[in-house]
C-alpha positions in Angstrom: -7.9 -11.5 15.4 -9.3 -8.1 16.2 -13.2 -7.3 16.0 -14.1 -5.2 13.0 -14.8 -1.3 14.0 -18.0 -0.2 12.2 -16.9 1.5 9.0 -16.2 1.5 5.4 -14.9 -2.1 4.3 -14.1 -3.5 0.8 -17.5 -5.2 -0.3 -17.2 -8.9 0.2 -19.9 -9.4 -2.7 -16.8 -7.9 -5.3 -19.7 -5.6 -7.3 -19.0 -2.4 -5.1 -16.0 -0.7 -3.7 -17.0 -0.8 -0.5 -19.9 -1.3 1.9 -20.7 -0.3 5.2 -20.2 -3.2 7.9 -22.0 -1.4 11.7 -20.1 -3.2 14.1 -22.4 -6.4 14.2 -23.3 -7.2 10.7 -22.9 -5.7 6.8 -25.8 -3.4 6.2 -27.2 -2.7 2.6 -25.3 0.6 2.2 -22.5 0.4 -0.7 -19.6 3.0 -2.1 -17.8 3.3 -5.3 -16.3 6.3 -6.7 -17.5 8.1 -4.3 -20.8 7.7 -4.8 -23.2 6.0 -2.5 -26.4 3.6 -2.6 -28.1 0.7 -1.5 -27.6 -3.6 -2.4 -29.1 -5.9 -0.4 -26.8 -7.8 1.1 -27.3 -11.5 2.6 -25.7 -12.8 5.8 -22.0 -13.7 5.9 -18.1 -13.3 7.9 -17.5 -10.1 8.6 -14.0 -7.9 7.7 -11.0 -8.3 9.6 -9.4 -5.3 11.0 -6.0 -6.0 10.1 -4.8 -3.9 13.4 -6.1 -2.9 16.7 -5.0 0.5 17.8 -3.0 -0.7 20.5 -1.1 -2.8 17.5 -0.1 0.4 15.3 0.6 2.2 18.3 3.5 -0.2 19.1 4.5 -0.6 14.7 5.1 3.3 15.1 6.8 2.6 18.2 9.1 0.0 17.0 9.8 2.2 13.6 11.2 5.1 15.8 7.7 7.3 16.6 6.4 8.4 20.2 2.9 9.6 20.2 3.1 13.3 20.2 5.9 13.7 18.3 4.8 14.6 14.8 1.3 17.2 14.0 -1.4 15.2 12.9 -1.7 16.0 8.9 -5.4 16.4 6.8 -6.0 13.2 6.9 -5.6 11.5 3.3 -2.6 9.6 2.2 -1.4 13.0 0.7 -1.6 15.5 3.8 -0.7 13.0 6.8 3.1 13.0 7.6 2.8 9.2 8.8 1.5 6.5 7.5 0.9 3.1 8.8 0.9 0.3 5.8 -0.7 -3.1 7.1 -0.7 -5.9 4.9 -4.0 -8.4 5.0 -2.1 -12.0 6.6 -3.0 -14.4 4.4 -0.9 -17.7 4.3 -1.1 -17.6 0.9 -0.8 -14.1 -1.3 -3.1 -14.5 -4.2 -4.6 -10.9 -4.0 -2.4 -7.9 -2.3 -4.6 -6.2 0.1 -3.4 -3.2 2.2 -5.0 -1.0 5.3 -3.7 2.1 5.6 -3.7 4.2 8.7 -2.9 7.8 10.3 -0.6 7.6 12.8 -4.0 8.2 15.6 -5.2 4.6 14.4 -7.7 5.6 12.0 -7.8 4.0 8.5 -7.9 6.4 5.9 -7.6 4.5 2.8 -6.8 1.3 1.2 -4.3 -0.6 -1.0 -6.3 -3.2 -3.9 -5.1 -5.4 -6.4 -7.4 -4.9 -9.4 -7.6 -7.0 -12.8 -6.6 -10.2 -11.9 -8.0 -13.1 -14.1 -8.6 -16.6 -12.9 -5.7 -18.0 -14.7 -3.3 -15.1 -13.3 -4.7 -15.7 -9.5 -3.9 -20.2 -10.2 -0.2 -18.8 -11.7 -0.3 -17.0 -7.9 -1.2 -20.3 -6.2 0.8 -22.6 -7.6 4.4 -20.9 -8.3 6.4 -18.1 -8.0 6.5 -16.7 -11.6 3.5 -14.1 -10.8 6.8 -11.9 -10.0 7.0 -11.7 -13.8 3.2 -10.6 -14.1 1.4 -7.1 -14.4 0.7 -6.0 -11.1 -2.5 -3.0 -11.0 -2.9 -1.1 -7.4 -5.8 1.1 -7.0 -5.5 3.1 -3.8 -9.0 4.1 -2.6 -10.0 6.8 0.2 -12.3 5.9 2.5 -15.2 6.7 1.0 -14.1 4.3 -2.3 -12.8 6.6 -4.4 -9.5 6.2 -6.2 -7.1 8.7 -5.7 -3.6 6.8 -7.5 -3.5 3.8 -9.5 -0.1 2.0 -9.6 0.9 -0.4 -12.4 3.9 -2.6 -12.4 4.2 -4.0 -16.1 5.7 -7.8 -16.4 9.2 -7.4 -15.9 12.2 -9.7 -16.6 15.2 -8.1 -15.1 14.5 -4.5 -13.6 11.0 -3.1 -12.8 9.3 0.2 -13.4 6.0 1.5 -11.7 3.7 3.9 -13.5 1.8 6.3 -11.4 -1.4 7.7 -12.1 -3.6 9.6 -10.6 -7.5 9.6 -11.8 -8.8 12.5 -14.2 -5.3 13.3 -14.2 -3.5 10.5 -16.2 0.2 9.3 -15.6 2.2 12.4 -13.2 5.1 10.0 -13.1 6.9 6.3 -12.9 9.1 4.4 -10.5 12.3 3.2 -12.9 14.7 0.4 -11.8 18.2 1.8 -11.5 20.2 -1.8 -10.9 19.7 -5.0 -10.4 22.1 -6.4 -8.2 23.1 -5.1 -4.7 20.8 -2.2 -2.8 18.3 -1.9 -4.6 17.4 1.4 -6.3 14.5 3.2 -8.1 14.6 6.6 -9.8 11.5 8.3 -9.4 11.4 10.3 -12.7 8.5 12.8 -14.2 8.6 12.6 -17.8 12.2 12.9 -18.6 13.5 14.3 -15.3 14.5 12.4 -12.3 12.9 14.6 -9.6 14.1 11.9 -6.6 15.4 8.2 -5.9 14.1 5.5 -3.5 16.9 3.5 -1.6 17.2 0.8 -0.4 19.6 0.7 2.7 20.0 -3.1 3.6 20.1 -6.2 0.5 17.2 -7.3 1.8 15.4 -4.3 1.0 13.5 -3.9 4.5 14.0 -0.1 5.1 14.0 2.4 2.6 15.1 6.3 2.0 13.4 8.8 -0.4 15.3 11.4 -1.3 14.6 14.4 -4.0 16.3 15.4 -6.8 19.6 17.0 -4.8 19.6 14.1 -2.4 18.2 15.4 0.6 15.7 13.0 2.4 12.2 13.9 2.1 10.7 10.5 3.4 11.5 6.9 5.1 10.3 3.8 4.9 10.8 1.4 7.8 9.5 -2.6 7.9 8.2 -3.1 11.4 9.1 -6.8 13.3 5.1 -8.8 13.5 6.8 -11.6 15.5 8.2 -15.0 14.4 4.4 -16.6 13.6 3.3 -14.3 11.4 6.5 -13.5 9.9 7.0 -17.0 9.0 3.9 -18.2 8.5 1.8 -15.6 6.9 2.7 -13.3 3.5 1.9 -9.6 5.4 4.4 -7.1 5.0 3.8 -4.2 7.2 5.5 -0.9 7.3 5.6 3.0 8.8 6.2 5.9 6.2 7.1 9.2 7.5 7.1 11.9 5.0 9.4 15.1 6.6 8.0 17.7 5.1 5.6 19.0 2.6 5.9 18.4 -0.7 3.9 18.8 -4.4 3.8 17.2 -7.5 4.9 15.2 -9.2 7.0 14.0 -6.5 4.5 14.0 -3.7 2.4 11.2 -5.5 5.4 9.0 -6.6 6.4 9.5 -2.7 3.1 8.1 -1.4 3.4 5.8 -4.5 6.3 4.2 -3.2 5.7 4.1 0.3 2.0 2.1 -0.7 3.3 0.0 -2.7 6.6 -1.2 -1.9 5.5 -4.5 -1.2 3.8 -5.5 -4.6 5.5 -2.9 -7.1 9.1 -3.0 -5.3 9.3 -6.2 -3.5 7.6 -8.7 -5.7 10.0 -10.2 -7.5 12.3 -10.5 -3.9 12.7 -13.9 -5.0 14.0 -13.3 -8.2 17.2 -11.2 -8.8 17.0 -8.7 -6.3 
C-alpha cells in the first residue's frame, strides 16, 4: 500500500470535509466548503493513497493513453480532458469512496457517499438489496468544496441519476433507456435529451458518451487491477477521456457519468442488468 503524499485528505474524525495529513502525521488544519480552520486532532492511521504515480501512469497506459499525448486541462474535474477514477479497495463496500486524478498523477477531487444511516450501511453488510437504496454522491475539489451532487433514487427496474450542481440546483438527470442487453442511459436536460451513455459490452465495463446527434464527446474505459484485487476487493477503477470541450448542461452530466458509473450506473450489476 502506497505511503500517503502530504495533502488534503477526507477527515477521519467524519466532522469536517477534509483535513490536512503533512506526510508523517494529521495536523490540526481542517476544510469544508471551502472554508478553512483549525480542530485538534488526536493521534491515529493515516490515509491511503489509493495510487502511486507510477500506478495511474500504467491505468492510462492500459486504457489507450501515452504520456504526452493529450494538453493538460485547468485542472478540476470540468477543464481536464482525462480523468483517472480510483476506487478505495475495500473487501467489503459499505461506503463508495473515489480518488480522482489528472492524468500528471495529481488528485484533484474526490467521489463521497453522503447520508447513509446505520441501518442502510448493516442492509450494505449483510446483503445485496442496497442496489435498491438511494445512493447520494457529493463530488468535492480539493480544497472540500462540492462542486456536483449525484443522487440515484431507490430503483426497482431501471435507474435515473439526478445531477446537481451547488447554488445552481438540478442542470440535468441520467434516465435508464432499457433494461436488458447493453445497457443505456439518456442523459436528458429538462425535457430534451442533449446525449446518451453506452454501454458497449453486457457487462458494462467500457462505455461511450455521445451528444445529442451521436457523435462521441467522451469514453469511459475499466482498467485490469490484477486477479487479487479484482477478486478479492470491491474497487472499480476507470480512465475518462473527454474529446473536446463542452458546456452545460451536458458537460456536468458528462463528468457525472464518468464519476459515478460505479455507484449510480453499476450498482445494481447484480440485479437485472
Amino acid at each position: 500500500m502506497a505511503e500517503a503524499q502530504a495533502g488534503w485528505y477526507p477527515d477521519p474524525t467524519g466532522t469536517f470535509h477534509h483535513r490536512w495529513w503533512d506526510g508523517q502525521k494529521w495536523t490540526d488544519a481542517v476544510a469544508s466548503n471551502g472554508q478553512q480552520s483549525t480542530s485538534p486532532m488526536q493521534a491515529g492511521p493515516g490515509p491511503v493513497q489509493a495510487s502511486t504515480p507510477q500506478q495511474l501512469a500504467k491505468q492510462a497506459e492500459r486504457a489507450g493513453l501515452t504520456p504526452g499525448t493529450v494538453a493538460a486541462g485547468g485542472g478540476s474535474v470540468f477543464t481536464e480532458p482525462v480523468l483517472v477514477v480510483n476506487q478505495k479497495a475495500k473487501l467489503i463496500e459499505v461506503t463508495n469512496q473515489y480518488a480522482v486524478y489528472d492524468q500528471g498523477g495529481t488528485q484533484i477531487a474526490s467521489v463521497s457517499e453522503v447520508g447513509q444511516s446505520v441501518l442502510k450501511k448493516a442492509v450494505r453488510l449483510l446483503s445485496d438489496y442496497d442496489q435498491f437504496l438511494t445512493h447520494r454522491l457529493e463530488v468535492r475539489d480539493m480544497s472540500g468544496v462540492p462542486v456536483l451532487q449525484i443522487t440515484r433514487p431507490a430503483k426497482l427496474l431501471r435507474s435515473k441519476v439526478i445531477v446537481e450542481k451547488p447554488g445552481v440546483g438540478e442542470v440535468g438527470r441520467l434516465v435508464q433507456q432499457n433494461a436488458i442487453g447493453k445497457i443505456r442511459f439518456g442523459l436528458m436536460a429538462g425535457s430534451q435529451q442533449v446525449g446518451e451513455l453506452r454501454a458497449e459490452n453486457w457487462r458494462a465495463w467500457d462505455f461511450a458518451i455521445v451528444d445529442g446527434s451521436g457523435t462521441e464527446v467522451a469514453r469511459i474505459k475499466k482498467t485490469w487491477e490484477g486477479m487479487a484485487k479484482t477478486m478479492f476487493t470491491t474497487a472499480d477503477n476507470y480512465v475518462v477521456r473527454i474529446h473536446r470541450e463542452l458546456e452545460d448542461p451536458l458537460l456536468s452530466l458528462v463528468v457525472a457519468s464518468a464519476l459515478t458509473v460505479d455507484t449510480a450506473l453499476k450498482q445494481d450489476s447484480r440485479g437485472l442488468n
